[in-house]
N, C-alpha and C positions, 0 to 999 in steps of 0.2 A: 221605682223605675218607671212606672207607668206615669207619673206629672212629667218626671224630667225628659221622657221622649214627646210628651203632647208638649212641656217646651220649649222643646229642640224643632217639632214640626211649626210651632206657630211662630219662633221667629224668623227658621227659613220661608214660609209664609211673608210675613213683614219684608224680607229680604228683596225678595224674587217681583214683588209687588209695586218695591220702588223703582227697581232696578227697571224693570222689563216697558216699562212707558217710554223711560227715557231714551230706552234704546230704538229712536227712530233713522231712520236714513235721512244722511246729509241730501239736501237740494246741490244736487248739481249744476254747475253752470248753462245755462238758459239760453245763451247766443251763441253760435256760431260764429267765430270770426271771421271766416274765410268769405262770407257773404255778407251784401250792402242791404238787404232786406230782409225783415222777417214777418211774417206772416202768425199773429195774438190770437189764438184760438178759446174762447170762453166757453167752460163747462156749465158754468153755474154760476150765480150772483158774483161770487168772490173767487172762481176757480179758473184759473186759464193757465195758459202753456204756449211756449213762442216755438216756430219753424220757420228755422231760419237755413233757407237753400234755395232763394230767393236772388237772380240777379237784377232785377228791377222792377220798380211798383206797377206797370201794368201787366207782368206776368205773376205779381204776388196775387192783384186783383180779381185776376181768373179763378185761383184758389178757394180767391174769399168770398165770391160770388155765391148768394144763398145760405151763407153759413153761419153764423154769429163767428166772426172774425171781425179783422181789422187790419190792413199792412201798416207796420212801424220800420222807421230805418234803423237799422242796427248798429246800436253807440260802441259796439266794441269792433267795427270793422277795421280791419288794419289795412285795408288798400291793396291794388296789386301791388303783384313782387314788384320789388324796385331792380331795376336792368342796371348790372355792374358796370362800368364805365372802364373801357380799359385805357387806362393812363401811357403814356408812352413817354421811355427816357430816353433822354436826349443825352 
């Protein structure tokens, strides 16, 4: 009894070992659409993060002023709304 419970513990061990790394959290999307800039914020050599609530680069620039930052334009901006056109029948 006492082997086959150490192993039953050791390949729950094995188990839980593989499992538990992989289970990290998805990166969520990084850009805001709704805005034309965003403002690259660097933690570290290789570590950054974008804020993107930005409607223009020299109100990103304020932000970045002193920071290790950087304004980029945001390649996923969709534009203002587009204004329906109301068609008239004739």
């Amino acid at each position: 009894m006492k082997t086959s419970s150490l192993l039953a513990a050791i390949a729950a061990a094995a188990i839980l070992g593989s499992v538990i790394p992989s289970a990290t959290p998805a990166r969520a999307q990084t850009y805001d659409p709704r805005y034309p800039v965003c403002l690259q914020i660097y933690q570290g050599f290789a570590d950054y993060y974008f804020e993107c609530g930005y409607t223009s680069i020299p109100q990103c620039q304020m932000s970045a002023s002193g920071r290790a930052a950087q304004c980029v334009i945001n390649p996923y901006y969709k534009g203002p709304k587009a204004k329906r056109s109301k068609q008239r029948v004739q």
